[in-house]
C-alpha positions as CSV (number, residue, x, y, z in Angstrom):
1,X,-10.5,10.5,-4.2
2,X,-11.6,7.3,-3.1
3,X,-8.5,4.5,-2.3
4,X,-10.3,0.5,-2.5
5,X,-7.4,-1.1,-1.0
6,X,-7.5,-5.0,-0.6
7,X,-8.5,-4.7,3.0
8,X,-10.6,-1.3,2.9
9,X,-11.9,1.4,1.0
10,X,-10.8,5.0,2.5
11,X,-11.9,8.5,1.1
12,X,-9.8,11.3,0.9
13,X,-11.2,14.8,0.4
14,X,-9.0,17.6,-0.5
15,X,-9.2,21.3,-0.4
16,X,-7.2,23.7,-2.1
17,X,-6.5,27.1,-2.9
18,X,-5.0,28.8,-6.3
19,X,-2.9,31.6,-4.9
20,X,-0.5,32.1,-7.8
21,X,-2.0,31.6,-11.1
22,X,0.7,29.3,-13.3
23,X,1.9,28.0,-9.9
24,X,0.6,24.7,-8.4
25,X,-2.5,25.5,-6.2
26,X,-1.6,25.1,-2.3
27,X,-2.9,22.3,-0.5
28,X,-5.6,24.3,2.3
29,X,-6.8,20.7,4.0
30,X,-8.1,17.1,3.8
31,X,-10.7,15.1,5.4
32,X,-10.0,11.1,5.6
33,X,-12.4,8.4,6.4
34,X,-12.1,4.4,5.8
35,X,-14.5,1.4,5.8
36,X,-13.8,-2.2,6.1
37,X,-14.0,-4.7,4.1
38,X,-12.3,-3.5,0.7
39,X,-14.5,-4.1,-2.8
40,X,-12.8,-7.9,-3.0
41,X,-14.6,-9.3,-0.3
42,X,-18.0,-8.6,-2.4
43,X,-16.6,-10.3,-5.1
44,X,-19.8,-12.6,-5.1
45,X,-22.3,-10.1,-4.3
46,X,-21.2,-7.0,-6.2
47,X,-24.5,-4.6,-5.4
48,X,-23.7,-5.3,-1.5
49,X,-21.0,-3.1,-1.7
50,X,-22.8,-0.1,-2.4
51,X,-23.7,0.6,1.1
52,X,-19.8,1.3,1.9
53,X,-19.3,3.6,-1.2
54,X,-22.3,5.3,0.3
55,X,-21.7,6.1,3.4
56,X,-18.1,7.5,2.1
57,X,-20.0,10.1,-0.5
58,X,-22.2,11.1,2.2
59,X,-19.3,12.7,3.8
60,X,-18.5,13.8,0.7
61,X,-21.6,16.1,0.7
62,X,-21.6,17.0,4.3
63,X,-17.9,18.3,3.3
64,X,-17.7,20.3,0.0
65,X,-20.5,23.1,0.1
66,X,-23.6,22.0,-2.1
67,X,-22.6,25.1,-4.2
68,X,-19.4,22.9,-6.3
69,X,-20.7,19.2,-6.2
70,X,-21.4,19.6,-9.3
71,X,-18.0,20.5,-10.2
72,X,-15.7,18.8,-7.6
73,X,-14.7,15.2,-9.6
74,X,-15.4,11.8,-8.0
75,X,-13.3,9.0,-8.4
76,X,-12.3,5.5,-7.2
77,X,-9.5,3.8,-8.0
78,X,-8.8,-0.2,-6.8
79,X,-5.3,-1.2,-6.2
80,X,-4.3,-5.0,-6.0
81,X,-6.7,-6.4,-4.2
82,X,-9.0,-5.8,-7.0
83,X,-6.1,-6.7,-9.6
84,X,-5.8,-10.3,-7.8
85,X,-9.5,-11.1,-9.3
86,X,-10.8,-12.2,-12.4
87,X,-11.3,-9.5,-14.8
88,X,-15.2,-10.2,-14.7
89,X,-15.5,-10.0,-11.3
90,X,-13.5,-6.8,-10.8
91,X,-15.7,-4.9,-13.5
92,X,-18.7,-6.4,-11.9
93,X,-17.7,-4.7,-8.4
94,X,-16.7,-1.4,-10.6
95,X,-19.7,-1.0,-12.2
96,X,-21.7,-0.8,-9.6
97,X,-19.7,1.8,-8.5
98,X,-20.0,4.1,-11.3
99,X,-23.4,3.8,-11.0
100,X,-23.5,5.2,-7.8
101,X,-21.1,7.9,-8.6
102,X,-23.5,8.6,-11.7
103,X,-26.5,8.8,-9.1
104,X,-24.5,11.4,-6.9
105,X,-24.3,14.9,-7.4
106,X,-20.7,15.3,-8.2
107,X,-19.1,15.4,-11.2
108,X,-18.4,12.0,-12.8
109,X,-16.1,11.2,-16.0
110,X,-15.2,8.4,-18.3
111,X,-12.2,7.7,-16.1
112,X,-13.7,8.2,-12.6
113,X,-13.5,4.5,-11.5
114,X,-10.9,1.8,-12.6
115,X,-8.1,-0.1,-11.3
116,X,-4.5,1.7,-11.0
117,X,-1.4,-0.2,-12.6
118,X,1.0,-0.7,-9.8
119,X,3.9,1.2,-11.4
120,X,1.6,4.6,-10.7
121,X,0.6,3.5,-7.2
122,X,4.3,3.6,-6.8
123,X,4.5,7.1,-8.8
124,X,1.5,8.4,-7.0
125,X,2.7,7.5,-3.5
126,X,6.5,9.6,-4.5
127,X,4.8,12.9,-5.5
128,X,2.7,12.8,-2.3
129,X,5.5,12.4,0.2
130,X,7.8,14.4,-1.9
131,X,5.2,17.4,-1.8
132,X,4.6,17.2,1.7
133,X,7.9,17.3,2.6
134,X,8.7,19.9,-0.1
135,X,11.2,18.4,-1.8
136,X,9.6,19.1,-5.7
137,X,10.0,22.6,-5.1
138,X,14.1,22.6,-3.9
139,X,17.3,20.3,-5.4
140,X,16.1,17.4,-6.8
141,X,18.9,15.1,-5.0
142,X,17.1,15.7,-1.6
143,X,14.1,14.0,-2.7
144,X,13.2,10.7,-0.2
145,X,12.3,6.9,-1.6
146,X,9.1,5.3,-1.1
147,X,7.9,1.7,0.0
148,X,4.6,0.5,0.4
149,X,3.5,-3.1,1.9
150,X,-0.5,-3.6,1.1
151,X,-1.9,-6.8,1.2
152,X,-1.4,-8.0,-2.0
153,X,1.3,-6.2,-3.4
154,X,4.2,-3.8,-2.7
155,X,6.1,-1.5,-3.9
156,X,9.7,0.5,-4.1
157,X,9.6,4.2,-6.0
158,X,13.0,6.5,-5.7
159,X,14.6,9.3,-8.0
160,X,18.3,7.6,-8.9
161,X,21.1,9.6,-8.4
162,X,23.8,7.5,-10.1
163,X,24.2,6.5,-13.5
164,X,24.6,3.3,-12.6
165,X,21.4,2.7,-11.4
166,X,19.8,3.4,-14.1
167,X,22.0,1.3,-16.3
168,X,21.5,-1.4,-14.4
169,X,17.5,-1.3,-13.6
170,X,15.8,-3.5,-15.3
171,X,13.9,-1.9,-18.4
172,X,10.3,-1.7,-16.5
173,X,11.5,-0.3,-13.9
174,X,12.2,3.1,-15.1
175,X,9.1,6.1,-15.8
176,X,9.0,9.1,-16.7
177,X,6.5,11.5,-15.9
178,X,5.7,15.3,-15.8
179,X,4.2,17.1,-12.8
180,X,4.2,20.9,-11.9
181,X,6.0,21.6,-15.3
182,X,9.1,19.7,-14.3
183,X,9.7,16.3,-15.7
184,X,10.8,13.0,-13.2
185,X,12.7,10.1,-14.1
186,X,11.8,7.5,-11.4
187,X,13.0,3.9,-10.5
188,X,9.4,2.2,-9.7
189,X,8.4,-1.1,-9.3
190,X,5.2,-3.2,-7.7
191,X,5.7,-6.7,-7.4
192,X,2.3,-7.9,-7.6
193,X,1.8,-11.3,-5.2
194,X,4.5,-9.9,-2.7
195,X,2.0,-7.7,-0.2
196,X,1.8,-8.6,3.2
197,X,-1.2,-11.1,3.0
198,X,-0.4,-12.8,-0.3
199,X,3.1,-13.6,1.3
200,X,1.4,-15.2,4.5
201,X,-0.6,-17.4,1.9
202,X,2.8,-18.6,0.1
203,X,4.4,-19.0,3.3
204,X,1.8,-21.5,4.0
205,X,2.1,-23.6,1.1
206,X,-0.4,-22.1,-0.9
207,X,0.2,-21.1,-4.6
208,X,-0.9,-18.1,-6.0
209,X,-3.9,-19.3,-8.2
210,X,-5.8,-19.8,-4.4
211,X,-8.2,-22.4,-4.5
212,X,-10.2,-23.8,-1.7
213,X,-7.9,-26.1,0.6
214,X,-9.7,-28.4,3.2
215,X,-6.1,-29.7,4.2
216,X,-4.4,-27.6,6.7
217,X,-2.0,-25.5,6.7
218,X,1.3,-25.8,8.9
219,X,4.0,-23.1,9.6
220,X,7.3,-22.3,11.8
221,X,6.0,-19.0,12.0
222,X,2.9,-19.8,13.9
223,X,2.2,-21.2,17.8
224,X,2.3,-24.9,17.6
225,X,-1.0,-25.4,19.3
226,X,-2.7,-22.7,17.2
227,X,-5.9,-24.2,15.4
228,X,-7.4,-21.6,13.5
229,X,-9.4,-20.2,10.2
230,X,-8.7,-17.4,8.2
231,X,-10.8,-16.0,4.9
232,X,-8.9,-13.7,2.4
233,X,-10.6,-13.0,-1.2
234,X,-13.5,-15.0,-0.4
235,X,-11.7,-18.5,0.2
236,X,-11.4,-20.0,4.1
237,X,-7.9,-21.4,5.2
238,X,-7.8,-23.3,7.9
239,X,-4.1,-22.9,9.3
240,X,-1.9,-23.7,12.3
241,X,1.9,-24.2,14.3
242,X,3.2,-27.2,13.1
243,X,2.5,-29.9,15.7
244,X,5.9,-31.6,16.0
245,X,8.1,-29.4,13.8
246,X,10.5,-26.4,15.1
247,X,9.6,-22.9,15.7
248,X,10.6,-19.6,16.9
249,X,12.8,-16.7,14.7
250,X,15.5,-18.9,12.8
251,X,12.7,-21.8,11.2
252,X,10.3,-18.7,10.3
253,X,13.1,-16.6,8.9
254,X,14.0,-19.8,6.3
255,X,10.2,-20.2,5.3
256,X,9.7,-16.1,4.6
257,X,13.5,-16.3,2.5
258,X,12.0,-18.7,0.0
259,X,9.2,-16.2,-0.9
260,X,11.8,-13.0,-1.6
261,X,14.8,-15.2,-2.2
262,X,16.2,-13.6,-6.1
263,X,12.3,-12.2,-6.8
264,X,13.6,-9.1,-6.4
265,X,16.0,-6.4,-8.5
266,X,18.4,-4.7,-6.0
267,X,19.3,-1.2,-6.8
268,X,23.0,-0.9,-4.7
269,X,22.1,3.1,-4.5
270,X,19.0,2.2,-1.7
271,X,20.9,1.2,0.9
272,X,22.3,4.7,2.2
273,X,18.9,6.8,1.2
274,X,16.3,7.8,3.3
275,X,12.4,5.9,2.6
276,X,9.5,6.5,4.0
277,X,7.8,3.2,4.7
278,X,3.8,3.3,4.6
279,X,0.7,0.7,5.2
280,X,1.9,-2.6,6.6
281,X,5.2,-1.2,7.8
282,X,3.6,1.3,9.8
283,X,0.8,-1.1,11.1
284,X,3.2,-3.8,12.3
285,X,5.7,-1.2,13.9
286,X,2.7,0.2,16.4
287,X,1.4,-3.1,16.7
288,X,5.2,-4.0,18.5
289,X,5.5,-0.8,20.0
290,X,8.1,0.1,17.3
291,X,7.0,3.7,16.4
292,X,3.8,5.4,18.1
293,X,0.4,5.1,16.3
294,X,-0.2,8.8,15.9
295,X,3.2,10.4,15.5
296,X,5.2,7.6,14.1
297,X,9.1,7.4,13.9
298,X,12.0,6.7,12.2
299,X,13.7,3.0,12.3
300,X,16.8,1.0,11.5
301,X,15.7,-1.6,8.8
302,X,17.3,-3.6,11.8
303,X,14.9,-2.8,14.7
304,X,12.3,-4.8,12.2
305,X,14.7,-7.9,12.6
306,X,15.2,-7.3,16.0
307,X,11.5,-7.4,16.8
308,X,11.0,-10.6,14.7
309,X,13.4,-12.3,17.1
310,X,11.6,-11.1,20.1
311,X,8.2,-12.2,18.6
312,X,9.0,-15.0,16.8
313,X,10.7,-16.5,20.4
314,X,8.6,-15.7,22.8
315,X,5.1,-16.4,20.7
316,X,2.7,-17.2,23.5
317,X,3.2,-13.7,24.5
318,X,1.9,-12.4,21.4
319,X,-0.8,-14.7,20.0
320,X,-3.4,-12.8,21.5
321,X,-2.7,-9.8,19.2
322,X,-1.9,-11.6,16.5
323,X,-1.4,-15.0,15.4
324,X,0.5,-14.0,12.2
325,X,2.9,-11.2,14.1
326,X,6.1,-13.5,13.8
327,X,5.4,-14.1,10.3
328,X,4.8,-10.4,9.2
329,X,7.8,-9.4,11.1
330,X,10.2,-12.0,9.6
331,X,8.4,-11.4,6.2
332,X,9.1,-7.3,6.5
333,X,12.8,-8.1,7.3
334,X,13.3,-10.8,4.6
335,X,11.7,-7.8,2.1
336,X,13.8,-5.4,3.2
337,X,17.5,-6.9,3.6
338,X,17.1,-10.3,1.1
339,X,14.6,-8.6,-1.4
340,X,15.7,-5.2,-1.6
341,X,19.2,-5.5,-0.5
342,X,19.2,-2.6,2.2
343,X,21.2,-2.4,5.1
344,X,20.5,-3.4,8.5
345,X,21.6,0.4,9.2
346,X,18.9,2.4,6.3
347,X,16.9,4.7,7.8
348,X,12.8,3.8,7.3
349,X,10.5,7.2,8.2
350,X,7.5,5.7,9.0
351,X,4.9,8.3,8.9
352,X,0.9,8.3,8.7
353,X,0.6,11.8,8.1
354,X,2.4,14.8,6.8
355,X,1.8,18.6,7.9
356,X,-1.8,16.2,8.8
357,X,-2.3,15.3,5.1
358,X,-2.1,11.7,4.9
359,X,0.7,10.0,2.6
360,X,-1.3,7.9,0.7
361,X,-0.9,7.5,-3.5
362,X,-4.5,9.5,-3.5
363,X,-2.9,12.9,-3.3
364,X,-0.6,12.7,-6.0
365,X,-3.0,10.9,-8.0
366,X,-5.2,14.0,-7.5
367,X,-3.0,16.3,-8.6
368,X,-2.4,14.5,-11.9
369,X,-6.3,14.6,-12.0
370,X,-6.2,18.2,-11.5
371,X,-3.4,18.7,-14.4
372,X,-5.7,16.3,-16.8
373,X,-8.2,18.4,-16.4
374,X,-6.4,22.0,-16.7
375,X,-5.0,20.7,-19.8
376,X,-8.9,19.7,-21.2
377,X,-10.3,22.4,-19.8
């Protein structure tokens, strides 16, 4: 199962075993890889991303015997950074990458690349964490939220325990779905232009449609004497700390508000739940010394703001890392307490890895492949 992220492409390869016949099979191990850049930044050349999709299948084969390529299924799905493109230019990138799956001894289907609607990212990413942690198998009510911060979108996944909730949600906002013969009724939402990378580009000034800027860009969030460039999707910003304008915590913090400020449906049942917090959350929690890159941690959607403060106040210190830390900070707090509405006090598990499977959409999405194909079969 192959994940082309905005910023990467990673490849997850599962192995499993069907103990109990009728029963869901049990989940034996996984091997992970990524590559860098993600499938947007040869938006221009589509045929020069081959050689990453390559280099992923070839683990592929050095990991499932030569004895079931031909039945183990290959498949790529793109998230948002490929839903940010023209259409035209994201089937460009996709065909070439069902040619290569067709020249690959695996099995390839009609559906074995395309780009996943962000409601089942959000879906996907529930069943996998949910699984791991074995809550699909015991009372329903101890089942954990999700969040997920990419680059160019992000997204908020629970099962609602009140009423309320779901008389409240917005009509969207609300699937349905069966998996392992039980059926889910989630509250799920991606808000497409609100990932981590999109938000640094509104922060800045610029709108959503891109477009090549010569001007530069100024922000509070950012080292005054900063002079720098930065390419996302292709197009080169040149950005920088404003040169006679206020910085630190408290200027950033009003710049990152008018990005979330009433974008964002607040369900009043998150605040006392438990979520596990994945891609961007994680990465900027090790990055501050937060949580611990391999074991991760739980936080206090507070410890994010508290770390913003520290960052954001004493930037010289932190440039070197990172020239957009105080912005990603501030931006993760504003998300949390201004666009979600949790408390300073929720509880975030941040986790990379579960019983060592990662929690990434890719495992629940394979076990709705799996189900797709019992049922066709």
């Amino acid at each position: 199962m192959f994940d082309a992220g905005s910023t990467g492409t990673r490849i997850h390869i599962y192995t499993f075993v069907q103990k109990v016949p009728g029963h869901p099979p049990e989940l034996e191990g996984e091997v992970f890889e990524s590559v860098k850049p993600g499938l947007s930044a040869y938006v221009d050349q589509p045929e020069e991303c081959a050689e990453s999709i390559q280099g992923l299948l070839k683990i592929a084969k050095d990991t499932v015997p030569p004895s079931h390529w031909k039945s183990t299924p290959v498949v790529l799905m793109a998230t948002a950074g490929l839903r940010l493109l023209p259409e035209t230019k994201a089937q460009a990138l996709l065909s070439e990458v069902k040619e290569i799956f067709e020249d690959s001894p695996f099995l390839v289907t009609d559906n074995s690349v395309g780009i996943m609607n962000g409601t089942y990212e959000g879906i996907l990413g529930w069943i996998t964490v949910n699984f791991l942690t074995g809550q699909l198998y015991g009372e329903r009510n101890q089942t954990f939220g999700t969040l997920d911060l990419g680059g160019a979108s992000t997204q908020i996944t629970f099962l609602p325990e009140f009423e309320e909730t779901v008389e409240q949600a917005p009509q969207d906002f609300l699937t349905s779905f069966e998996m392992f013969e039980s059926t889910y009724s989630l509250y799920t939402h991606s808000y497409l232009g609100l990932g981590l990378k999109a938000a640094r580009l509104a922060t800045l000034g610029v709108s959503a449609e891109g477009g090549v800027h010569e001007q530069r860009l100024y922000s509070s969030c950012l080292p005054e004497d900063l002079e720098a460039e930065w390419i996302f999707a292709g197009v080169n910003y040149h950005y920088g700390g404003k040169p006679d304008g206020e910085t630190g915590f408290k200027a950033c913090y009003a710049e990152v508000l008018k990005i979330v400020k009433d974008k964002l449906h607040q369900p009043e049942e998150i605040q006392g739940r438990t979520f596990y917090a994945f891609s961007y959350y994680y990465d900027r929690a090790v990055d501050t010394n937060l949580i611990d890159y391999e074991t991760g941690g739980a936080l206090e959607v507070r410890d994010f703001k508290r770390k913003a403060k520290e960052v954001c106040n004493h930037m010289e210190r932190y440039t070197s890392h990172s020239p957009f830390l105080c912005m990603d900070l501030c931006y993760i707090t504003a998300l949390l307490k201004d666009g979600f509405g949790f408390k300073d006090s929720t509880v975030l598990q941040l986790t990379k890895k579960v019983n060592d499977v990662e929690t990434s959409w890719t495992l629940g999405a394979t076990f709705h492949l799996m189900q797709s194909l019992h049922v066709s079969h």
